[in-house]
PDBQT receptor file of N, H, CA, C and O in Angstrom, charges set to zero:
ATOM      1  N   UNK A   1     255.843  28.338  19.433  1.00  0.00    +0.000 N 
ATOM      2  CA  UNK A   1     256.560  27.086  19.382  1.00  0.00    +0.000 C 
ATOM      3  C   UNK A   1     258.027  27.387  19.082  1.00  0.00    +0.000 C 
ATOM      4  O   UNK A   1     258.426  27.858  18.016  1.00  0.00    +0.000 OA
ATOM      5  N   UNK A   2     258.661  27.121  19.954  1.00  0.00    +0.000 N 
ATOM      6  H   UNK A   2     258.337  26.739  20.819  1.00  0.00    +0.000 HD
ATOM      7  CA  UNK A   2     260.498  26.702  19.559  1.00  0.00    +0.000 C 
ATOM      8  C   UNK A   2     260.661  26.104  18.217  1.00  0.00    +0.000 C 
ATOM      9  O   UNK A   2     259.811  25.411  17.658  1.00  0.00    +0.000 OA
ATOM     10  N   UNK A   3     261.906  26.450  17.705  1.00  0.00    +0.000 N 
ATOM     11  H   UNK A   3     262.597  27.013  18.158  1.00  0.00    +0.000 HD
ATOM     12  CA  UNK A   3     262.498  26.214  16.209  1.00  0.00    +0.000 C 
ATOM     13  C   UNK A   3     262.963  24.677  16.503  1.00  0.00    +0.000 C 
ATOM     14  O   UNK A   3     263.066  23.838  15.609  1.00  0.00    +0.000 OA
ATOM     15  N   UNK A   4     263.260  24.395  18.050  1.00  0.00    +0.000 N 
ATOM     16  H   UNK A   4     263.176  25.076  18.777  1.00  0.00    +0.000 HD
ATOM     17  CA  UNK A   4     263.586  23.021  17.784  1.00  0.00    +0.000 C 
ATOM     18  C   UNK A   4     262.473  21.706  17.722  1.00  0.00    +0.000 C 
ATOM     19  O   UNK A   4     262.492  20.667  17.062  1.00  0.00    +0.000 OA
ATOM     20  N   UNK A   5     261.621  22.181  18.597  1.00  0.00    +0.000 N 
ATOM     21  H   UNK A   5     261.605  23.025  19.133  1.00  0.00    +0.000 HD
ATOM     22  CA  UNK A   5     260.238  21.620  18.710  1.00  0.00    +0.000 C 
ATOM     23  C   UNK A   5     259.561  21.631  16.959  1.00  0.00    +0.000 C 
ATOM     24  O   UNK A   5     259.013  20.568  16.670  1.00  0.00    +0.000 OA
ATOM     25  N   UNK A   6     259.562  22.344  16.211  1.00  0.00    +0.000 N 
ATOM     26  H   UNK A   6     260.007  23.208  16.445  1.00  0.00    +0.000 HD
ATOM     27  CA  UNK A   6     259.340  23.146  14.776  1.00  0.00    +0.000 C 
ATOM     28  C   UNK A   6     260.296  21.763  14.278  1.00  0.00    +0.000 C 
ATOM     29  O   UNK A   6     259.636  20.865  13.755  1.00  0.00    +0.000 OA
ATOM     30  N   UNK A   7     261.614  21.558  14.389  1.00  0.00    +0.000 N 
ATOM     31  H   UNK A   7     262.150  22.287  14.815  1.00  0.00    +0.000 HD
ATOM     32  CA  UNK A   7     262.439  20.482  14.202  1.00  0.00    +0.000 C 
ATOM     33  C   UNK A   7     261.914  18.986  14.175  1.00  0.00    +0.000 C 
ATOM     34  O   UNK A   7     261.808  18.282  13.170  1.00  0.00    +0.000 OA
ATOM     35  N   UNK A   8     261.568  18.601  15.644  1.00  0.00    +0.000 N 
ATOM     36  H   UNK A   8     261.653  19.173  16.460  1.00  0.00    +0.000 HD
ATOM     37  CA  UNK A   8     261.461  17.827  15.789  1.00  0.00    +0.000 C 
ATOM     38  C   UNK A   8     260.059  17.209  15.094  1.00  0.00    +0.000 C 
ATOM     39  O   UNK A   8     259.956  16.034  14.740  1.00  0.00    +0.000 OA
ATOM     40  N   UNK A   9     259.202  18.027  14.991  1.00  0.00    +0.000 N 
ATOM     41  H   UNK A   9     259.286  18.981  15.279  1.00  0.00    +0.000 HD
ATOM     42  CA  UNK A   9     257.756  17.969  14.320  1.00  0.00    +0.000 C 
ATOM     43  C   UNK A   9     257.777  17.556  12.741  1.00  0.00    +0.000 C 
ATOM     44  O   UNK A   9     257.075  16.795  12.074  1.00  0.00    +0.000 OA
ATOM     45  N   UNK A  10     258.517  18.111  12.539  1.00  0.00    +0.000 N 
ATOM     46  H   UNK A  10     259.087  18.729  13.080  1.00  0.00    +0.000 HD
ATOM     47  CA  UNK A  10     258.849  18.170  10.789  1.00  0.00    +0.000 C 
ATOM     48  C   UNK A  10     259.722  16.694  10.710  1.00  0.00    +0.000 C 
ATOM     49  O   UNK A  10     259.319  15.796   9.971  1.00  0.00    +0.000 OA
ATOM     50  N   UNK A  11     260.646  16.572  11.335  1.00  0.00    +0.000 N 
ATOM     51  H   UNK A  11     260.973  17.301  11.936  1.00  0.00    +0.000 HD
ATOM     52  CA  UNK A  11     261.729  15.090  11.376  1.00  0.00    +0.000 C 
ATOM     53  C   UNK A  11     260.479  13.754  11.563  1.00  0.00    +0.000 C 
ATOM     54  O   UNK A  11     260.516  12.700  10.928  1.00  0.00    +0.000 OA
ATOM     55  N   UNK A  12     259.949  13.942  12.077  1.00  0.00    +0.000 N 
ATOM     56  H   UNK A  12     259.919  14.799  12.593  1.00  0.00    +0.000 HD
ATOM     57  CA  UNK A  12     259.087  12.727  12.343  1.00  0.00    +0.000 C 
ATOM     58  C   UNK A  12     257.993  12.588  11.088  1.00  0.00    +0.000 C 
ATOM     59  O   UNK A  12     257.852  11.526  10.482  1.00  0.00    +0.000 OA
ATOM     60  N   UNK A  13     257.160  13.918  10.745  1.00  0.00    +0.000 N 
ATOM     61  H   UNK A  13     257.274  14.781  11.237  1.00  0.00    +0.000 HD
ATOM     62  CA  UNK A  13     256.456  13.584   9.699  1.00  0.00    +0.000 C 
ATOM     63  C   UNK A  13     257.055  13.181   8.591  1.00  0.00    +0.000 C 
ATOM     64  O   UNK A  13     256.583  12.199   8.018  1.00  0.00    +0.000 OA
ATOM     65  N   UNK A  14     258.132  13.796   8.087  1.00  0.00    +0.000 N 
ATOM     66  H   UNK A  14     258.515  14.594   8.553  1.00  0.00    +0.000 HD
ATOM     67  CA  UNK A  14     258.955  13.505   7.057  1.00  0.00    +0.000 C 
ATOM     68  C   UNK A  14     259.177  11.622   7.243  1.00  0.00    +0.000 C 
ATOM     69  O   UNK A  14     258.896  10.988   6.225  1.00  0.00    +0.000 OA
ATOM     70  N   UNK A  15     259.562  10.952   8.239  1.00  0.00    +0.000 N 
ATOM     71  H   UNK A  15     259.790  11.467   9.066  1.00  0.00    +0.000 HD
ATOM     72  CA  UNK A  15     259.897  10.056   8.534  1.00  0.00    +0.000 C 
ATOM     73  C   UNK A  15     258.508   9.223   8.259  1.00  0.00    +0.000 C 
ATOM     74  O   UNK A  15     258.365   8.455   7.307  1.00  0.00    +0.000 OA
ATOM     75  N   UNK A  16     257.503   9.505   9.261  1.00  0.00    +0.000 N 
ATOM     76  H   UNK A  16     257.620  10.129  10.034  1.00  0.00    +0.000 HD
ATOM     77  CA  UNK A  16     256.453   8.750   9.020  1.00  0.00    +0.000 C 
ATOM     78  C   UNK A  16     256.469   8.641   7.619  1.00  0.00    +0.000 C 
ATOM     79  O   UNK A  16     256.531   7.467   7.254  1.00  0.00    +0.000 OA
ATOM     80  N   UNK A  17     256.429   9.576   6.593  1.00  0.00    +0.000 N 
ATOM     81  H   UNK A  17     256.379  10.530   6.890  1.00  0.00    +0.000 HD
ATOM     82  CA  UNK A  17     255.743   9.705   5.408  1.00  0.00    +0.000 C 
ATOM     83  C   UNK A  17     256.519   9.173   4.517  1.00  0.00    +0.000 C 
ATOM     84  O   UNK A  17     256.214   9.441   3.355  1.00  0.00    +0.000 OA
ATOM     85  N   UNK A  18     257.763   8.253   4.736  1.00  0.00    +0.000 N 
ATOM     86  H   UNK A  18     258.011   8.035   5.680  1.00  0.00    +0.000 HD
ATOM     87  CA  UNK A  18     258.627   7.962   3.951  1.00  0.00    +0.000 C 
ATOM     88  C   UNK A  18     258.788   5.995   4.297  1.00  0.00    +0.000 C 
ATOM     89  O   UNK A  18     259.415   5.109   3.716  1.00  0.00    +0.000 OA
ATOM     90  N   UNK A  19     257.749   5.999   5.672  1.00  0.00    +0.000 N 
ATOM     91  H   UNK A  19     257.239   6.718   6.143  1.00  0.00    +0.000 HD
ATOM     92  CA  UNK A  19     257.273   4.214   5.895  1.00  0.00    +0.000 C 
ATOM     93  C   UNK A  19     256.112   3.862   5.665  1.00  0.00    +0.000 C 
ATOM     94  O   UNK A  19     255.756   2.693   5.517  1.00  0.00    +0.000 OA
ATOM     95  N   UNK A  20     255.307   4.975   5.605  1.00  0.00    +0.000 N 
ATOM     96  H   UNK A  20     255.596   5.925   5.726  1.00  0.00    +0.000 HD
ATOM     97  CA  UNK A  20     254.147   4.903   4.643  1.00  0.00    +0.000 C 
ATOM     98  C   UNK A  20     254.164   4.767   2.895  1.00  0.00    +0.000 C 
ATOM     99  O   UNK A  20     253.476   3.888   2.376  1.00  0.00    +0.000 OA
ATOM    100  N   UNK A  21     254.586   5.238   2.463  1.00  0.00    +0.000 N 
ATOM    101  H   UNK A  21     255.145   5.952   2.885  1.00  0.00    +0.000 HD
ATOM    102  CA  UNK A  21     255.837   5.130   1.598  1.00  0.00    +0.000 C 
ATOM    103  C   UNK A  21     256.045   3.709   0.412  1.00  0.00    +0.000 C 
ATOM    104  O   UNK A  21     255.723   3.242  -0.681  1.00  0.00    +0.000 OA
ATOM    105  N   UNK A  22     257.172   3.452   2.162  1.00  0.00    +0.000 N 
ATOM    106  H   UNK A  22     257.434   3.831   3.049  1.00  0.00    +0.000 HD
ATOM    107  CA  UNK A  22     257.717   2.289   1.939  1.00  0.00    +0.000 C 
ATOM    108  C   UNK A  22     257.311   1.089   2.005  1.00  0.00    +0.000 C 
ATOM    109  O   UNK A  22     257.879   0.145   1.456  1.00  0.00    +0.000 OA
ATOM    110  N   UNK A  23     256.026   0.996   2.858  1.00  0.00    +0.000 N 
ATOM    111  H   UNK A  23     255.564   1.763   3.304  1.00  0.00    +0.000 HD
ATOM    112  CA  UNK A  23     255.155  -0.030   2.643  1.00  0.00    +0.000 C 
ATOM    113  C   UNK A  23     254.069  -0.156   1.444  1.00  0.00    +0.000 C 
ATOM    114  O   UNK A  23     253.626  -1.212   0.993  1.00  0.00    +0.000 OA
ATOM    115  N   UNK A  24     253.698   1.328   0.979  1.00  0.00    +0.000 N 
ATOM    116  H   UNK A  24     254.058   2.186   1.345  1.00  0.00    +0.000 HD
ATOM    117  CA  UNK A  24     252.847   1.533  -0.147  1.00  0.00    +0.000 C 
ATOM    118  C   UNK A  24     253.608   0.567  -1.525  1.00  0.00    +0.000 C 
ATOM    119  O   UNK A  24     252.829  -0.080  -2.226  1.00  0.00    +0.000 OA
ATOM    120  N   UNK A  25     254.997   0.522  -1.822  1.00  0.00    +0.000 N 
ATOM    121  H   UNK A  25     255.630   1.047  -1.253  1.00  0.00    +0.000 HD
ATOM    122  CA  UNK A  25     255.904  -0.053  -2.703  1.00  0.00    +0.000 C 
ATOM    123  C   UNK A  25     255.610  -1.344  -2.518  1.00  0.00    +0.000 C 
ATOM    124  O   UNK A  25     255.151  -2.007  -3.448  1.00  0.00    +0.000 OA
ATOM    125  N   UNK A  26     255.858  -1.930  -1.168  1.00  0.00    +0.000 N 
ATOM    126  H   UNK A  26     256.232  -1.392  -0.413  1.00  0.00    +0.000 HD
ATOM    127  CA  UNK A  26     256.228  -3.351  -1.198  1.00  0.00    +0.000 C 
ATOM    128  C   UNK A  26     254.451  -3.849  -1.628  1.00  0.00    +0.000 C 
ATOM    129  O   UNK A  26     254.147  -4.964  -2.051  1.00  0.00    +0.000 OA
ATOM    130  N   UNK A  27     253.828  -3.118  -1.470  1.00  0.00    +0.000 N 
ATOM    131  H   UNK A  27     254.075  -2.212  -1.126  1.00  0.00    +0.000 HD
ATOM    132  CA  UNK A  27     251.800  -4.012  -1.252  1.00  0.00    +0.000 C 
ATOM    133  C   UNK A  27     251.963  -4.017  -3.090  1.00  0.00    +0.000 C 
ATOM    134  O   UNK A  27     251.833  -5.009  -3.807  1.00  0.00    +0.000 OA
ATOM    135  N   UNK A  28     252.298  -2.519  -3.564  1.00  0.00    +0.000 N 
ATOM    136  H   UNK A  28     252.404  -1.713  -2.981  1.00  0.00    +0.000 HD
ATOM    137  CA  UNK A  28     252.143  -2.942  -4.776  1.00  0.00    +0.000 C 
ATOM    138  C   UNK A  28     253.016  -3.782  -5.648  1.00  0.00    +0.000 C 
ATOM    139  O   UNK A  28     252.477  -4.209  -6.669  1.00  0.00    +0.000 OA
ATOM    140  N   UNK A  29     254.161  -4.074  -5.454  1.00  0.00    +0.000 N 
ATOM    141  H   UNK A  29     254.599  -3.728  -4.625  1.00  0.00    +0.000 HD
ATOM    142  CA  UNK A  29     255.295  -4.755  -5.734  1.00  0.00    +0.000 C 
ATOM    143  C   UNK A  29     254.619  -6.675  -5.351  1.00  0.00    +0.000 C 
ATOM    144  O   UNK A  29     254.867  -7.688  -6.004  1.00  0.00    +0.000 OA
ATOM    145  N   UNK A  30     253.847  -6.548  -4.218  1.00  0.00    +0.000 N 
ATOM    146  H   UNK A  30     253.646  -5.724  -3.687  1.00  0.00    +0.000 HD
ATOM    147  CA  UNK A  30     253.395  -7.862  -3.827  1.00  0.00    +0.000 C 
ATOM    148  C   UNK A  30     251.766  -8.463  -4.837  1.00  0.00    +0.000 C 
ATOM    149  O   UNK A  30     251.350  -9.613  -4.977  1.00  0.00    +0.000 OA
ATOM    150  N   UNK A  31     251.223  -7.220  -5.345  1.00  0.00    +0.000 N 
ATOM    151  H   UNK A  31     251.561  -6.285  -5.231  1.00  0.00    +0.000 HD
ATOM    152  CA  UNK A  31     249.742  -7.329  -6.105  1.00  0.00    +0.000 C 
ATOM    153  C   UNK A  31     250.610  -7.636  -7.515  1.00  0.00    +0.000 C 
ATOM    154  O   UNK A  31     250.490  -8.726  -8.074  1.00  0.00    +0.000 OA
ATOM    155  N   UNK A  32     251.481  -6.599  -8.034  1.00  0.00    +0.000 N 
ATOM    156  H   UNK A  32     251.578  -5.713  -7.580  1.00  0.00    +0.000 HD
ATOM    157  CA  UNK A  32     252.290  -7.354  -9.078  1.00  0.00    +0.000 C 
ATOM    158  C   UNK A  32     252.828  -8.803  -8.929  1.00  0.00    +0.000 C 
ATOM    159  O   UNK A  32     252.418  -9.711  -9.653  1.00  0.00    +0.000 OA
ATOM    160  N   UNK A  33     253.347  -8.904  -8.392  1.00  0.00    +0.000 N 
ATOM    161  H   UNK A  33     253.681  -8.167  -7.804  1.00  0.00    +0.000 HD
ATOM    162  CA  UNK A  33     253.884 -10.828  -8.371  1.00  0.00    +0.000 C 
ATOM    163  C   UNK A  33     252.334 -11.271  -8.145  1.00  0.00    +0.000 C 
ATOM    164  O   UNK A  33     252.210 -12.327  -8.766  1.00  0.00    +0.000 OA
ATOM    165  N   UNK A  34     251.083 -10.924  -7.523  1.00  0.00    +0.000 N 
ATOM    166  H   UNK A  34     251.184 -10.066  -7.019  1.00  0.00    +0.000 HD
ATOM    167  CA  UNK A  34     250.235 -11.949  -7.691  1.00  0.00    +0.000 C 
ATOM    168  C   UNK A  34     249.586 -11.944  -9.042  1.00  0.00    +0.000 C 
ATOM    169  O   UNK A  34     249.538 -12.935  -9.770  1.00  0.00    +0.000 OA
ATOM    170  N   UNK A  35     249.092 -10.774  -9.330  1.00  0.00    +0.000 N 
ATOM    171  H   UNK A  35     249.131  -9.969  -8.738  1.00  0.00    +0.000 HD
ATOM    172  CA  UNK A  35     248.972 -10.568 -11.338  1.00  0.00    +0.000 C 
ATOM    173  C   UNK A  35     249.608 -11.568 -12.443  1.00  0.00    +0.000 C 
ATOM    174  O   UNK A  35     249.033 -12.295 -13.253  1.00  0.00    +0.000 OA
ATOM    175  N   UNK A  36     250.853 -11.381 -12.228  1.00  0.00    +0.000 N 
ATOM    176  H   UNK A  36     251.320 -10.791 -11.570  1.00  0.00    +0.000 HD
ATOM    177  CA  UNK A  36     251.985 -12.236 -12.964  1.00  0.00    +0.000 C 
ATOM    178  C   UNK A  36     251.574 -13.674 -13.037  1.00  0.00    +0.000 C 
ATOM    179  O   UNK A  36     251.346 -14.340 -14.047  1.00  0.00    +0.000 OA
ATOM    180  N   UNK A  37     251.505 -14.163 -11.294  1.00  0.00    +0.000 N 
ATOM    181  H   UNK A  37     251.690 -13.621 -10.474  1.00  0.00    +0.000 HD
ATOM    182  CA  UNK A  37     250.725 -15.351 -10.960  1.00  0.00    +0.000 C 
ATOM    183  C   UNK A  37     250.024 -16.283 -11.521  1.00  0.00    +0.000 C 
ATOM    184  O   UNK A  37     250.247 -17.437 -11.884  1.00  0.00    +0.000 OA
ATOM    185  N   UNK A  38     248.458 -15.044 -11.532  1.00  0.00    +0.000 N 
ATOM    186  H   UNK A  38     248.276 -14.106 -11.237  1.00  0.00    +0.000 HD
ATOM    187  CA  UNK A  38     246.999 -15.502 -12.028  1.00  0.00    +0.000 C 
ATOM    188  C   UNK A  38     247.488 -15.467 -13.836  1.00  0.00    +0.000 C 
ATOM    189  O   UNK A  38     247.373 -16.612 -14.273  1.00  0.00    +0.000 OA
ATOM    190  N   UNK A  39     247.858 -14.727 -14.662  1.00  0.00    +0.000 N 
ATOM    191  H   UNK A  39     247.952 -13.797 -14.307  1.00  0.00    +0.000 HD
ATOM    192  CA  UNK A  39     248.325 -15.044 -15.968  1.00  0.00    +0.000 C 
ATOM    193  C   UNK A  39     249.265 -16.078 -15.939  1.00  0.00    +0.000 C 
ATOM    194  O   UNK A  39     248.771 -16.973 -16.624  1.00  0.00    +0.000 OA
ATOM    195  N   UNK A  40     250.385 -16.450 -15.504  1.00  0.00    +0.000 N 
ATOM    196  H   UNK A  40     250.787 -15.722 -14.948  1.00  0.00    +0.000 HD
ATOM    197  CA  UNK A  40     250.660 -17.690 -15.523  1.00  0.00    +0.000 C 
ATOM    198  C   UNK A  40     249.640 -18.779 -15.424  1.00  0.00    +0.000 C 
ATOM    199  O   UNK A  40     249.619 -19.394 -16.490  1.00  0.00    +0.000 OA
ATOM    200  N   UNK A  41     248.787 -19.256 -14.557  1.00  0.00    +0.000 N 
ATOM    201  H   UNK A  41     248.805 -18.756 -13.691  1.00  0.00    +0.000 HD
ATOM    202  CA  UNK A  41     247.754 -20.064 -14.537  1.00  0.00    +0.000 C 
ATOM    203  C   UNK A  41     246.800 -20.091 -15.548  1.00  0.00    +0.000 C 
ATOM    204  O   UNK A  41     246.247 -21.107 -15.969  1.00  0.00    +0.000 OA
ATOM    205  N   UNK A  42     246.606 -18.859 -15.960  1.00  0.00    +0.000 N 
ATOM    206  H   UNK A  42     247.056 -18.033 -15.619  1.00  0.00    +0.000 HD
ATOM    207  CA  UNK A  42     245.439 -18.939 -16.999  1.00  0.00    +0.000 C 
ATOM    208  C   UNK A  42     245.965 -19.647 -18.878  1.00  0.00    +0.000 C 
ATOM    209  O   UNK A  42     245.316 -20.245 -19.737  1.00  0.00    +0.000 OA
ATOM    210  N   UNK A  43     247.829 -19.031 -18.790  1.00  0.00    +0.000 N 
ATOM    211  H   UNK A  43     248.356 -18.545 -18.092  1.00  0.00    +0.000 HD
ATOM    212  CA  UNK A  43     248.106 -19.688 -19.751  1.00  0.00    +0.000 C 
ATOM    213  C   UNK A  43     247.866 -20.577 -19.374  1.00  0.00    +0.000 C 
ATOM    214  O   UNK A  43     246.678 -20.746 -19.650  1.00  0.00    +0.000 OA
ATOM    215  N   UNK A  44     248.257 -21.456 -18.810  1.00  0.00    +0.000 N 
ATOM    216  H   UNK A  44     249.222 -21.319 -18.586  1.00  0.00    +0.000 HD
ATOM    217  CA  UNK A  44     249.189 -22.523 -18.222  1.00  0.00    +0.000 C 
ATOM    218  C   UNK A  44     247.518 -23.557 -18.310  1.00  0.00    +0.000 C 
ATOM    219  O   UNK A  44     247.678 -24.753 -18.553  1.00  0.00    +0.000 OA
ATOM    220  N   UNK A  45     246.500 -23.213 -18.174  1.00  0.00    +0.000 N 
ATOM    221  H   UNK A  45     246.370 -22.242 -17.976  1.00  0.00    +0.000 HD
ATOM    222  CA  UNK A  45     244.909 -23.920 -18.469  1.00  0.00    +0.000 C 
ATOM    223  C   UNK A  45     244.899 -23.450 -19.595  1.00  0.00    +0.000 C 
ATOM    224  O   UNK A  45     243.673 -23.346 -19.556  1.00  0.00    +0.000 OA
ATOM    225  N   UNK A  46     245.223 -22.936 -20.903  1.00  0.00    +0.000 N 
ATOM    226  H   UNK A  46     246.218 -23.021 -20.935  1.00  0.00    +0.000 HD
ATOM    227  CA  UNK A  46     244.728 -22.673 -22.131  1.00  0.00    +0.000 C 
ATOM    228  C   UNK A  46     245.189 -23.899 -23.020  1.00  0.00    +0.000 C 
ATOM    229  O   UNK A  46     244.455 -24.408 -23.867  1.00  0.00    +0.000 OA
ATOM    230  N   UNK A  47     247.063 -24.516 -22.621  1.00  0.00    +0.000 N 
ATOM    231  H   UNK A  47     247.660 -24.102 -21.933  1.00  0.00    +0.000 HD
ATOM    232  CA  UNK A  47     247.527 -25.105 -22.983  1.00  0.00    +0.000 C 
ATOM    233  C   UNK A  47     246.677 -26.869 -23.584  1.00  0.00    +0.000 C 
ATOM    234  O   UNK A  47     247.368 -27.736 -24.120  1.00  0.00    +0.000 OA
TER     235      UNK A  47
């Protein structure tokens, strides 16, 4: 295999693995705000 092909192989995984990533953040960033949520409600019925 060519060093640039070797290049191009490595540029893309790196890439993939950094929108995999970046979506892994936002799902958990989105399960946090729903957490937050469901405890708001549960005070919010204790009252």
């Amino acid at each position: 295999m060519s060093t640039f092909i070797k290049r191009i192989v490595v540029v893309v995984f790196v890439t993939a693995l950094l929108v995999i990533v970046g979506f892994g953040c936002n799902t958990a960033h989105g399960f946090g705000k729903d957490v937050e949520k469901a405890g708001e409600g549960i005070q919010n019925g204790t009252k």
